[in-house]
KELUMVO-406718 format. One record per residue: x, y, z of N, C-alpha, C in turn; residue in three letters. Coordinates in steps of 0.001 Angstrom, whole numbers, padded with zeros to 6 digits, always signed. Atoms other than C-alpha are relative to their C-alpha. Example, Ala and Ser with C-alpha at 12.3 -4.5 7.8 and 13.67 -1.06 7.14 Angstrom:
! residues 2
+000890-001190+000000+012300-004500+007800+000900+001200+000000ALA;-000820-001190-000060+013670-001060+007140-000770+001090+000730SER;
END
This chain:
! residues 374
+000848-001199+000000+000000+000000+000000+000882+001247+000000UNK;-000628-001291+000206+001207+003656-000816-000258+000351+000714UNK;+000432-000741-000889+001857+006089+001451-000934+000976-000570UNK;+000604-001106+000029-000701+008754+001512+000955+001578-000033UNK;-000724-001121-000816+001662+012146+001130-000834+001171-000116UNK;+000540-001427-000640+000097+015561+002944+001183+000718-000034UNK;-000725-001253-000294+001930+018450+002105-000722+001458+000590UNK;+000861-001313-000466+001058+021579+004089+001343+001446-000636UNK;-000497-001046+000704+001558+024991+002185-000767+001040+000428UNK;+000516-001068-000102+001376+028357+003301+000635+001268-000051UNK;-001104-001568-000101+002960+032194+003811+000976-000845+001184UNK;-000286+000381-000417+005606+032065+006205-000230+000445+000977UNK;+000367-000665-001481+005257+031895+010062-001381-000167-000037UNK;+001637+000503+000148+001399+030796+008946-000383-001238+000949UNK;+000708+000951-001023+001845+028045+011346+000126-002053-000456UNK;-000245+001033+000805+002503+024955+008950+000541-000955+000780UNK;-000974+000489-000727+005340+023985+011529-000497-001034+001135UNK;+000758+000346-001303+002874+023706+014393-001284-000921+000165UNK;+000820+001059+000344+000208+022113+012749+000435-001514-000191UNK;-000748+001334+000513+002513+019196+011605+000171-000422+001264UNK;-000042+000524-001377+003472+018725+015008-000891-000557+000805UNK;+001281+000604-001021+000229+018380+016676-000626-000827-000218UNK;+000609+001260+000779-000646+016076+014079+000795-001154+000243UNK;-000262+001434-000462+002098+013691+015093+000153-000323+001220UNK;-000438+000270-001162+002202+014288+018334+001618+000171+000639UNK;-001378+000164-000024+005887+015218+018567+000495+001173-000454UNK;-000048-001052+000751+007975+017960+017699+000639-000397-001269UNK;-000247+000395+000958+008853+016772+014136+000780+001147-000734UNK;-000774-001482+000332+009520+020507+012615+000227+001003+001352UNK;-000483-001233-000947+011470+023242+014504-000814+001430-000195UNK;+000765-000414+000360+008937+025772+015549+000826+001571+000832UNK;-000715-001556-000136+010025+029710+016035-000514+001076-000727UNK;+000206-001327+000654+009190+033242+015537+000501+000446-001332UNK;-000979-000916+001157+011815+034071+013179-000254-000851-001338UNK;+000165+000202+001438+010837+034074+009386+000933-001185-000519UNK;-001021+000976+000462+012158+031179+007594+000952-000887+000923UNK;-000661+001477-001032+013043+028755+010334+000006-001259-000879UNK;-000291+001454+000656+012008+026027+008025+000045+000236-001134UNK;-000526-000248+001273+014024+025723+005065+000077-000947-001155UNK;+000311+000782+001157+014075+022353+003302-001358-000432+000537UNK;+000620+001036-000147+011251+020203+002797-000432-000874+001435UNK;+000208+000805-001168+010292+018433+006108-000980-001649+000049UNK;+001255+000685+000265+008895+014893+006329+000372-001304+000680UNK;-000159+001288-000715+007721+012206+008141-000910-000793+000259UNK;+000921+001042-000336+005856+008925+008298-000422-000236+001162UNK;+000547-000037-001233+003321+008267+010222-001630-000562-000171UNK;+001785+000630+000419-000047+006289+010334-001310+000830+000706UNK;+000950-000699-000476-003164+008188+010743-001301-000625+000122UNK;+001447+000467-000201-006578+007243+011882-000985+000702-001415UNK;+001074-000329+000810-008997+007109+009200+001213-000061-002001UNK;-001152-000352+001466-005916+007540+006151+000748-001011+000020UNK;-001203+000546-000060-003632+005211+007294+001318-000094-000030UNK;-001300-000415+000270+000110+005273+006097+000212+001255-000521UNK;-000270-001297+000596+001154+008756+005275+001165+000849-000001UNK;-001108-000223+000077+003825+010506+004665-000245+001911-000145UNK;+000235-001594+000197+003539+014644+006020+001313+001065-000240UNK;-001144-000854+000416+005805+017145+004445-000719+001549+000570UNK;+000291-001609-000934+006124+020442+006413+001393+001004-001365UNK;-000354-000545+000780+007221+023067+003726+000357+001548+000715UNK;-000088-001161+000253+008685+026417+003578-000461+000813-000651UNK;+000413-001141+000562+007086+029671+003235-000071+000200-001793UNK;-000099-000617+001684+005878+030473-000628+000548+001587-000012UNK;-000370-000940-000088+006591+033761+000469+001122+000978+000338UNK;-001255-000082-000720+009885+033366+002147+000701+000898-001175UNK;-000938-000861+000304+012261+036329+000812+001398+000417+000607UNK;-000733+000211-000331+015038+035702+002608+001265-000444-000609UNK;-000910-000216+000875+018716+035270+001514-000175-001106-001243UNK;+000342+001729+000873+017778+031708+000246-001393+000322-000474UNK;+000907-000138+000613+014248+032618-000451-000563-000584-001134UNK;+000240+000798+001556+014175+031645-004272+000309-001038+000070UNK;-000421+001809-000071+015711+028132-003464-000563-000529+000776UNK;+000789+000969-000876+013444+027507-000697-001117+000251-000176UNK;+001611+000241+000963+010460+028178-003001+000432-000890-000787UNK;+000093+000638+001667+011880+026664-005971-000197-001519+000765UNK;+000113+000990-001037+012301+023395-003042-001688-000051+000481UNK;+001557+000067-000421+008410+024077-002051-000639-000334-000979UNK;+000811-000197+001159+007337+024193-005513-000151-001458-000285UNK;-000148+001358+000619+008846+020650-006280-000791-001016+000876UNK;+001013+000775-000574+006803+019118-003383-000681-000165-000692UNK;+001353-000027+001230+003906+019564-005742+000265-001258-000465UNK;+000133+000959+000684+005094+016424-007893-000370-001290+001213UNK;+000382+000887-000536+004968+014185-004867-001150+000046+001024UNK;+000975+000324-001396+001928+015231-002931-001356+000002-000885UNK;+001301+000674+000705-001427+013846-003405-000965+000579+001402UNK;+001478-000945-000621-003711+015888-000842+001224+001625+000716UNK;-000513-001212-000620-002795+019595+000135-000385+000742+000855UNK;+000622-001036-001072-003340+021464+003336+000446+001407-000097UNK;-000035-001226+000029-003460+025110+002793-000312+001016+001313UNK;+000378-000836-000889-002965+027357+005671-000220+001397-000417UNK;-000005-001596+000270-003822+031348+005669+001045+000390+000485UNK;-001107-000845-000336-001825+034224+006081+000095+000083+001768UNK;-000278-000546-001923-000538+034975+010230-000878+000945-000175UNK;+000047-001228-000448-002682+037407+011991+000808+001173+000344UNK;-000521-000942-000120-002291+040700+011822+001121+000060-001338UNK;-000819-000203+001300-000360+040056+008376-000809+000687-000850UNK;+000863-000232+001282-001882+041775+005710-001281+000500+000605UNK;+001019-000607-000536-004710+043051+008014-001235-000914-000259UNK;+000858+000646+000612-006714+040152+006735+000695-001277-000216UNK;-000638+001871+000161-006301+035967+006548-000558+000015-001373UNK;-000042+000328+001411-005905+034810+002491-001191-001117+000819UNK;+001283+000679+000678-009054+032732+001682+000251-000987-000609UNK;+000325+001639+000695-010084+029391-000078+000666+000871-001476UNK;-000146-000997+001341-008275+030667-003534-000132+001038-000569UNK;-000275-001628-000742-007673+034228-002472+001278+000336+000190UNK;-001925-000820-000845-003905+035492-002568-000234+001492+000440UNK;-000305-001356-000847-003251+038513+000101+001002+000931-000999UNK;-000800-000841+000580-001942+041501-001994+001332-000267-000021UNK;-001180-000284-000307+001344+041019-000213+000449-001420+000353UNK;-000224+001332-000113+001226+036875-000139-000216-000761-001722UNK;-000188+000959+001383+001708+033670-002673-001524+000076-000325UNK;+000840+000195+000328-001626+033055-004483-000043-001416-000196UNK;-000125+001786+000135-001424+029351-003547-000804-000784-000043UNK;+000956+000664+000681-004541+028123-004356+000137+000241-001713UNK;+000148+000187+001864-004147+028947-008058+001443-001028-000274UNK;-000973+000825+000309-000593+027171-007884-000473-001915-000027UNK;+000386+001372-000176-002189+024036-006782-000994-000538-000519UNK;+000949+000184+001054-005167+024349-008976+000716-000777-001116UNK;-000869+000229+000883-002700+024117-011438+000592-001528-000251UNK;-000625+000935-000689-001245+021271-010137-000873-001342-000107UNK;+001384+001157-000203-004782+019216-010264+000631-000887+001178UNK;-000010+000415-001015-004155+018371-006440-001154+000265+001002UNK;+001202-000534-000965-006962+018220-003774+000621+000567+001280UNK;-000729-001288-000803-006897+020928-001536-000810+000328+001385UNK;+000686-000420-001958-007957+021184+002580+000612+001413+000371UNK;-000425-001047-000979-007959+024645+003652-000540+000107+001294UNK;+000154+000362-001659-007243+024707+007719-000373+000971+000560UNK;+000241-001141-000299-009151+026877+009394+000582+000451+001712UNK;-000168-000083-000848-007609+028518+012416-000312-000062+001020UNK;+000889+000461-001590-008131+026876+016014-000565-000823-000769UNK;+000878+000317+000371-009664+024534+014042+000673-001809+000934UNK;-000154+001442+000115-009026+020613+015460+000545-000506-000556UNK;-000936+001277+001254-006680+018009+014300-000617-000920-000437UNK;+001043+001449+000704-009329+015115+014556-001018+001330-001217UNK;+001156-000654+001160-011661+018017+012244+000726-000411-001241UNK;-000971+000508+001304-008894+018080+009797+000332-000842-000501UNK;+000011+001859+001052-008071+014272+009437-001699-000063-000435UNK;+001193+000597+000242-011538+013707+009001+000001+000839-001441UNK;+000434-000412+001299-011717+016491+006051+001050-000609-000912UNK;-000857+000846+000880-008778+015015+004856-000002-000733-000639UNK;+000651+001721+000768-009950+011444+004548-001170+000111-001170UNK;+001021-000109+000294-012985+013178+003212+000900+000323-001633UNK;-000438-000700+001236-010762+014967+000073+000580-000671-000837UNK;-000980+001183+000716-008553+011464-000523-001315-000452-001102UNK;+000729+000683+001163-009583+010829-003839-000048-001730-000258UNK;+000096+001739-000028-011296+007003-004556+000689-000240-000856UNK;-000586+000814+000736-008917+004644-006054-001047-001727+000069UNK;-000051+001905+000214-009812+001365-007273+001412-000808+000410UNK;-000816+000703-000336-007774-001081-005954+000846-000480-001142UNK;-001082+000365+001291-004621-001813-008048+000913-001210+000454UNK;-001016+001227-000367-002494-004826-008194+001238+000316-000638UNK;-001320-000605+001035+001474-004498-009335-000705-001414-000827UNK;+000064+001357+001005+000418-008392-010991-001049+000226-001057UNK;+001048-000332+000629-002672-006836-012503-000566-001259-000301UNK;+000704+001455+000752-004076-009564-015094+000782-001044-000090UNK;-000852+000799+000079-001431-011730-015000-000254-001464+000762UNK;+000432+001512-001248-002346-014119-012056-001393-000134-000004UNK;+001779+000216-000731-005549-015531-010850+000797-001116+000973UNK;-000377+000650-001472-006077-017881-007837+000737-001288-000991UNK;-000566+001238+000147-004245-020686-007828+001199-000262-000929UNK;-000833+000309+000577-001687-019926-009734+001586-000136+000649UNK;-001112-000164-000643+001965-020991-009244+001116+001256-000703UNK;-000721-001266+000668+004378-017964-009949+001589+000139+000577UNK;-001586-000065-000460+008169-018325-009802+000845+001335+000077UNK;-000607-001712-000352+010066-015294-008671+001634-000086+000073UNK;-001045+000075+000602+013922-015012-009557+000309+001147+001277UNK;-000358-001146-000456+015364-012772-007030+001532-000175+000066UNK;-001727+000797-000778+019189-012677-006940+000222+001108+001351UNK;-000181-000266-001747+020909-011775-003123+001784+000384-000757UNK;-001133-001275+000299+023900-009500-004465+000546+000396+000797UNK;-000644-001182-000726+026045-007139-002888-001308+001118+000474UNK;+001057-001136+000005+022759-004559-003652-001022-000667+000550UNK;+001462+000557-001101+020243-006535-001761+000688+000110+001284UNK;-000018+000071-001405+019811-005757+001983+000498-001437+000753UNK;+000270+001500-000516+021135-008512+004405-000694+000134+000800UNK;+001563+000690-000975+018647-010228+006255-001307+000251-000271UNK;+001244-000093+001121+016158-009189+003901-000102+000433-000661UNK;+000237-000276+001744+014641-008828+000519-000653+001997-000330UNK;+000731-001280+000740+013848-005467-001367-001446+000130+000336UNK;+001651-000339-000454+010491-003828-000949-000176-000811-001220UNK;+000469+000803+001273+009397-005107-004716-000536-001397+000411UNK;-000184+001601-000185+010311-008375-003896-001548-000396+001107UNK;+000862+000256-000263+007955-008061-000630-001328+000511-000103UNK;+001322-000196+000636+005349-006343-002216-000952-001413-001191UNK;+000391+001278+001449+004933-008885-005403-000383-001196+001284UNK;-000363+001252-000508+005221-011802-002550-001548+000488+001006UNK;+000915-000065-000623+002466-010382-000557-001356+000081-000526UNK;+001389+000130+000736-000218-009681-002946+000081-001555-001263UNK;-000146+000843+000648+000542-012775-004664-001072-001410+000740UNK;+000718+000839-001501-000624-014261-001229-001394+000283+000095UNK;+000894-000655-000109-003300-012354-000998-001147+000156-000864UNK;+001087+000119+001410-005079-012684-004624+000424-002189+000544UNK;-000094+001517+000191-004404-016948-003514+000899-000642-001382UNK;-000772+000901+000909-001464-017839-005777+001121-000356+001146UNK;-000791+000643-001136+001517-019602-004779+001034+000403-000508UNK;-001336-000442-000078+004908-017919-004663+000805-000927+000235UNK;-000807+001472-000287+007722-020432-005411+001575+001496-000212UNK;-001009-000783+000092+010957-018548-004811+001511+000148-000499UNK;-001630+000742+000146+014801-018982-005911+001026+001345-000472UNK;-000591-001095+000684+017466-016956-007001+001097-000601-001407UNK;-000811+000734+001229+019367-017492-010311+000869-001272-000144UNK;-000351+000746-000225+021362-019917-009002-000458-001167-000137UNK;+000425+001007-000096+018733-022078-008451-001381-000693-000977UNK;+001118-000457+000639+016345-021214-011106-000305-001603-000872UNK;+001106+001073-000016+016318-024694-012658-000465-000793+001153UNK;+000412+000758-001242+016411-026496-009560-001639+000157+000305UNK;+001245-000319-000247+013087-024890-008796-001151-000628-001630UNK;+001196+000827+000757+011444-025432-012583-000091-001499+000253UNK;-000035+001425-000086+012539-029020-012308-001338-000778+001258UNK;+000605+000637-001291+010487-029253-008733-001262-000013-000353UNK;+001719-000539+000358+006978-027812-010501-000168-001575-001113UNK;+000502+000842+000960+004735-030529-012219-000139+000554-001254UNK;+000109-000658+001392+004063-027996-014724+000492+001530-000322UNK;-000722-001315-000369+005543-024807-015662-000777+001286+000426UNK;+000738-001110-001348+004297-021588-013161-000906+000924-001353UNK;+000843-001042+000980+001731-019294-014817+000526+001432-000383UNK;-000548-001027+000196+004273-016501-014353+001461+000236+000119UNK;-001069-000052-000177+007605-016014-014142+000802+001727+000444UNK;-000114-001186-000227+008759-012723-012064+001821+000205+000108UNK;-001234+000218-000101+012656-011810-012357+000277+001652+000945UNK;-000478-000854+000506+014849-009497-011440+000427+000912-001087UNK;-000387-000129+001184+015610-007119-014192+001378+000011-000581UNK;-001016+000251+000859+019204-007456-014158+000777-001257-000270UNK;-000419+001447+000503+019236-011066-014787-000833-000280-000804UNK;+000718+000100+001058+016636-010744-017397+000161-000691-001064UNK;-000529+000563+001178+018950-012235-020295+000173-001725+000482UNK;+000179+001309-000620+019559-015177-017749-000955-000697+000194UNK;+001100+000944-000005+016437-016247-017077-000789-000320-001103UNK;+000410+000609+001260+015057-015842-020413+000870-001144-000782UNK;-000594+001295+000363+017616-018211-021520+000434-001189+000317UNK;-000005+001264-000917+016808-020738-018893-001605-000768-000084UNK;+001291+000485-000764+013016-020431-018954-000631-000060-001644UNK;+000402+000254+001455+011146-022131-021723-000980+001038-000323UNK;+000678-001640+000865+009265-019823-024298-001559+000112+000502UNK;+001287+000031-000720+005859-021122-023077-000001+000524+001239UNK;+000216-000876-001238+006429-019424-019982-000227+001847+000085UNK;-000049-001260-000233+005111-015837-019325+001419+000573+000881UNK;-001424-000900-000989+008317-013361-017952-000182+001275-000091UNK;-000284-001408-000260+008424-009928-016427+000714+000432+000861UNK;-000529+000116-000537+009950-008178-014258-000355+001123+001392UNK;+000546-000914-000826+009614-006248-010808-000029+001442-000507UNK;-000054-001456+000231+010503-003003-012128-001042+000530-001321UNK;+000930-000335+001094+008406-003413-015301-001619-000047+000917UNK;+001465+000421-000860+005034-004474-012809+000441+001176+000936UNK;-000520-001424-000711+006448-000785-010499-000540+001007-001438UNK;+000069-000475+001353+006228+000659-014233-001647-000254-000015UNK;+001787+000056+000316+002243-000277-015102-000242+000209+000979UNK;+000225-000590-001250+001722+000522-011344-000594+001197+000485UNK;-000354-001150-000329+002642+003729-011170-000018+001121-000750UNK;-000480-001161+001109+003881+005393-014318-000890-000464-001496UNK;+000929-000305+001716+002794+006119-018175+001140-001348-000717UNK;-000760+001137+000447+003933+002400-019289+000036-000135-001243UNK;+000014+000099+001423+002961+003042-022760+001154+001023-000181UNK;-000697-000921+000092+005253+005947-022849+001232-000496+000047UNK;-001518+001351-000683+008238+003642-020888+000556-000892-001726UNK;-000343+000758+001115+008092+001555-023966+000313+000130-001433UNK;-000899-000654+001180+008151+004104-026617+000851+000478-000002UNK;-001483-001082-000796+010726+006116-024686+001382-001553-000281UNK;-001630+000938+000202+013215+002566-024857+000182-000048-001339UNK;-000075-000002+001455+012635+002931-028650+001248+000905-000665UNK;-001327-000905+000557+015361+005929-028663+001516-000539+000307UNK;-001866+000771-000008+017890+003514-027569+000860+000019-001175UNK;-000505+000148+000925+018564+002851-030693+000501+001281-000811UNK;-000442-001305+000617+019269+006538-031871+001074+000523+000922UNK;-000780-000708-001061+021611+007006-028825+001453-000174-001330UNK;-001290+000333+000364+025352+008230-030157+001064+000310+001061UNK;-001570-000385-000849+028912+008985-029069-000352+001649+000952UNK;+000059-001307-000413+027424+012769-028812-001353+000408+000749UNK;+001757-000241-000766+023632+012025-026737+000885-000209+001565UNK;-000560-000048-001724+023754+012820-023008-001981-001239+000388UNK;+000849+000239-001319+021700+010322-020674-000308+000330+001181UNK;-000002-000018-001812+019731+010696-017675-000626-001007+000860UNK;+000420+001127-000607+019557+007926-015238-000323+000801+001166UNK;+000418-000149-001335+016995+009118-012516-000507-000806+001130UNK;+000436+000784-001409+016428+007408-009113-001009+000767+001038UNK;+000851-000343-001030+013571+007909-006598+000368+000089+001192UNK;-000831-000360-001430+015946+007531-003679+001394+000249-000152UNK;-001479-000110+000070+019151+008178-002826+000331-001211+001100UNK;-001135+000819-000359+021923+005550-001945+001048+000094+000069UNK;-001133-000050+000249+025040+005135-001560+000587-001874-001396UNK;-000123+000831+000724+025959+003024-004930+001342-001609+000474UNK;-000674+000663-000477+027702-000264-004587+000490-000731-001588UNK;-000491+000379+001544+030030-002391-007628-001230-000438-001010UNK;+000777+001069+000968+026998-004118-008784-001380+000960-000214UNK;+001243-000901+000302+024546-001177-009212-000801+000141-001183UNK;+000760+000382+001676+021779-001654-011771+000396+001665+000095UNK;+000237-001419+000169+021538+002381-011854+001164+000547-000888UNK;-000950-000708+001084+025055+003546-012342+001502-000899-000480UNK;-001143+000848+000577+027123+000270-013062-000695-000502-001161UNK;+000137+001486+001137+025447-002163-015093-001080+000994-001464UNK;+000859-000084+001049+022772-000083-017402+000959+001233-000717UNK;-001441-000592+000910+025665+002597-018355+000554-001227-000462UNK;-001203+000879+000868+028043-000382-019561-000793-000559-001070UNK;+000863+000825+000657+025081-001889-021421-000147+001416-000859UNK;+000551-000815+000559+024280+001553-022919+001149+000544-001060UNK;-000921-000350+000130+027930+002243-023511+000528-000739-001420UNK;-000459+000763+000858+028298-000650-025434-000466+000139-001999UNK;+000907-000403+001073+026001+001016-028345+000690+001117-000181UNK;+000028-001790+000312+027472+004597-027843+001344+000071+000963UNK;-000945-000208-001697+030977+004422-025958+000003+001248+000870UNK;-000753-001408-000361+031696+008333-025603-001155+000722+000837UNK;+001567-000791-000736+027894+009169-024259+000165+000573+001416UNK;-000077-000522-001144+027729+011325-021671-001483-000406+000723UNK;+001463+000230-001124+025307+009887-018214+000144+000888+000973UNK;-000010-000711-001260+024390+011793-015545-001329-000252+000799UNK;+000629+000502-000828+022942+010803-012462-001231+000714+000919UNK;+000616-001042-000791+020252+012469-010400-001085-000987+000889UNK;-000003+000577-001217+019365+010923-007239-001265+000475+000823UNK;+001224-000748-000955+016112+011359-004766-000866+001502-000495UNK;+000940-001493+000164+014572+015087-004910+000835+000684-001401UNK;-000789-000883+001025+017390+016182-007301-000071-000314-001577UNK;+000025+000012+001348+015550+015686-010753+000102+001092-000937UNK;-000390-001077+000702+016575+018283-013138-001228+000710-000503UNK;+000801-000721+000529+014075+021819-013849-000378-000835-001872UNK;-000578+000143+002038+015721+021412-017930+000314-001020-000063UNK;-000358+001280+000437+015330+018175-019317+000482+000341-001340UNK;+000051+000256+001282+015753+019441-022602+001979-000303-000676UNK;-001477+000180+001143+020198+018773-023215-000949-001093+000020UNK;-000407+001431+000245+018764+014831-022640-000723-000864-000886UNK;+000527+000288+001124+018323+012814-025376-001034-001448+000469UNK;+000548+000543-000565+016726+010058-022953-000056+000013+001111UNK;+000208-000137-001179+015625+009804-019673-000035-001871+000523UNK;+000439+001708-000679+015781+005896-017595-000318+000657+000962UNK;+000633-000199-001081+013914+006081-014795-000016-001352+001335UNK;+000054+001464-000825+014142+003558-011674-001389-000858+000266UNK;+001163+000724-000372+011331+001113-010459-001001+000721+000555UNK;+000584-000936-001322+010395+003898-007837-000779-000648+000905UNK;+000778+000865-000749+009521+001150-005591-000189+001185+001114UNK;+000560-000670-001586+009559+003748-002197-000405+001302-000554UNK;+000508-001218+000371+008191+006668-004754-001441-000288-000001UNK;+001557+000191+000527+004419+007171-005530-000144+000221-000986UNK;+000214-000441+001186+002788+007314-008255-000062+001546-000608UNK;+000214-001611+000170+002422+011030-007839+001683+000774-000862UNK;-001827-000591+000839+006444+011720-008768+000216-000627-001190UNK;-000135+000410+000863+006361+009189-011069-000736+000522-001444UNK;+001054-000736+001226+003577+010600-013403+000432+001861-000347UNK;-000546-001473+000396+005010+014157-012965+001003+000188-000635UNK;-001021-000202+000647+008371+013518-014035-000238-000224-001557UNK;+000381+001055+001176+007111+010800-016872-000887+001790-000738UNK;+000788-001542+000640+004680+014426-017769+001255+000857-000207UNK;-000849-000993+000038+007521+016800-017287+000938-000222-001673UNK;-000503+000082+001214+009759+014819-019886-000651+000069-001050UNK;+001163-000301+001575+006784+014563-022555+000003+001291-000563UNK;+000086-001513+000283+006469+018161-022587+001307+000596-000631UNK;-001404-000903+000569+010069+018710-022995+000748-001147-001414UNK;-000192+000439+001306+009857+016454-026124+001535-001115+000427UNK;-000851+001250-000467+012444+013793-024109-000579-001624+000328UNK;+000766+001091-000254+011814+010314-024207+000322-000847+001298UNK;-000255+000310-001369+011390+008679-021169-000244-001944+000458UNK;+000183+001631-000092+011945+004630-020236+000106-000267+001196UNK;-000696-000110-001746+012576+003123-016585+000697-001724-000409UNK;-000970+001365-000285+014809+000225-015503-000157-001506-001142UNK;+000678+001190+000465+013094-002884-016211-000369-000178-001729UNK;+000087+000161+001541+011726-002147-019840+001261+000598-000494UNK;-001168-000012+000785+015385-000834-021085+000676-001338+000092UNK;-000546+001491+000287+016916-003605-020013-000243-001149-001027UNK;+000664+000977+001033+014383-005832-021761+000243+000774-001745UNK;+000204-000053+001297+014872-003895-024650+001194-000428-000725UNK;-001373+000383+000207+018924-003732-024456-000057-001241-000169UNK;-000530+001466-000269+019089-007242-023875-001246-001028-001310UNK;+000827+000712+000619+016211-007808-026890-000521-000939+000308UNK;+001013+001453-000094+013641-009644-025300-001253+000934+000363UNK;+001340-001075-000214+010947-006582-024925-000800-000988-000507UNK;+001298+000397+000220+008720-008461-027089-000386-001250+000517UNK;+000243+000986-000746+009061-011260-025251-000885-000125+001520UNK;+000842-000087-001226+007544-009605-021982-001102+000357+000183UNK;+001681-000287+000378+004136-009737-020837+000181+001532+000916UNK;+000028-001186-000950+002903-006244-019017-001250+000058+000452UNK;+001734+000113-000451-000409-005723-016775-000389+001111-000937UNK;+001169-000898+001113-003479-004301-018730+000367-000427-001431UNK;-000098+000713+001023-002408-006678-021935+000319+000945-000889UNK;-000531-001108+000550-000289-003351-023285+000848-001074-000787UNK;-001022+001221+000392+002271-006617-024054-000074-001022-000316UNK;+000040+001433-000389+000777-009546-023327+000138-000755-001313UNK;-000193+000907+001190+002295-012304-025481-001303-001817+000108UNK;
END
């Protein structure tokens, strides 16, 4: 399940700080008189009654004019791609002689209901003194209905058996598996199929054990070339990051966007973006293994990396964009960026489907919503 993220946006010294706090019970943001106390982004998980998992970002002033000012708007602004309900506070008393309104900017404040209009985000304005249980409740009330989504989509039904490929690397956690891994493994459970597990190593060992071969076959994507050339053709294969991909992001897009592989030269710049930041290790799909694979088409290409919050305003030097799984992103960043590059006429792919394409076996993979299905 996704977190829910609440960003609260307002002038500065409006109180944003204090609200966040009372909502977790804790002091979470540093709260103070003086203008521009809070400068990046603020944020922190936390389960709420009635919402559940959520994730609240305490923002800096739209109005902040301070030495940093413009960088700790241009930092407020970019919240926008990852938040999916917005709390709007008014201006401080005694500011402006008058509190800003439901989509009302104060002569001498941001006009931040039209920014977030903009934005097509739903929008809670908090009214002062008003209750924290009032506010979750309008909150829950503003969370837009989803239909329930599966990463397996159409792929499974009950009873099916579904072999899962995970390899245990340097880049896997010890003592346990990737989120992906226990996401796929839990709703797998949960729709009544049966998760048979192994890692490359053992990948026939495991077909050999099945009476018949699994209805699905889930890999890693950077053993993709391996398992397709282990696992017979009658078997469906995808991969976690491609099932993160139909999830989340514009998967039709993903798949025309790996189409410019083939136009990459010595003189195209890549951009490999990530939803979190890490510290990389030798065996990194991100910035070891899908550069050398990319390299091998285009040696002299210039990549460049951009990590967690730090996705680039100007997409337009890059002649492609990869994108990661964004297993701990939401769909909300994912669809903004995947939008951002469209606009700037860049094509945009993520992990899982380049690989499959590098490694020519795209048409070989199925994808949920039968965009693929072989």
């Amino acid at each position: 399940m996704e977190r829910l993220h609440i960003a609260f946006f307002g002038p500065t010294n409006s109180g944003k700080s204090t609200l966040v706090n009372a909502i977790c019970g804790q002091e979470v943001s540093l709260v103070s008189p003086i203008p521009g106390t809070t400068t990046d982004p603020v944020r922190k998980t936390i389960e709420l009654p009635g919402l559940g998992p959520c994730v609240l970002i305490d923002t800096a002033g739209l109005d902040d004019t301070g030495l940093l000012g413009a960088e700790r708007q241009r930092r407020t602004h970019a919240v926008l791609d990852e938040t999916d309900i917005a709390v709007v506070l008014p201006m401080p008393p005694n500011e402006g002689h008058r509190e800003q309104i439901a989509g009302e900017s104060a002569s001498d404040g941001p006009d931040i209901g039209k920014l977030l209009s903009r934005a097509d985000i739903p929008v809670v304005y908090y009214t002062r003194g008003e209750s924290v249980d009032s506010l979750l409740r309008r909150i829950a009330a503003a969370r837009p209905a989803e239909e329930e989504r599966f990463l397996t989509g159409d792929l499974v039904q009950v009873g099916d058996i579904v072999l899962l490929v995970m390899p245990q690397d340097s880049e896997a956690p010890k003592g346990r598996i990737i989120l992906p891994q226990v996401q796929v493994i839990r709703e797998l459970l949960d729709r009544g199929c049966n998760p048979l597990c192994c890692t490359p190593d053992s990948l026939l060992q495991a077909l050999a054990s099945l009476k018949d071969l699994p209805a699905l076959t889930i890999t890693d994507s950077q053993v993709f070339g391996f398992v397709n050339s282990h696992l017979p053709a009658a078997c469906p294969l995808t991969s976690f990051s491609i099932l993160l991909a139909a999830a989340k992001g514009d998967v039709a897009a993903f798949v025309e966007g790996a189409q410019a592989i083939d136009r990459l030269t010595t003189h195209s710049r890549v951009l490999i973006a990530e939803a979190c930041t890490h510290v990389p290790d030798t065996e990194d799909i991100g910035r070891v293994k899908i550069p050398a694979l990319l390299r091998k088409r285009a040696a002299d290409l210039r990549i460049d990396i951009a990590a967690g919050n730090d996705f680039p305003e100007d997409l337009s030097p890059y002649d492609l964009i990869i994108h990661c799984g964004a297993c701990v992103a939401g769909r909300q960043v994912v669809r903004a960026r995947t939008r951002k590059a469209l606009l700037s006429g860049v094509p945009i792919t993520n992990y899982g489907i380049a690989l499959a394409y590098l490694q020519g076996i795209l048409d070989r993979i199925v994808i949920p919503g039968s965009l693929r299905r072989t």
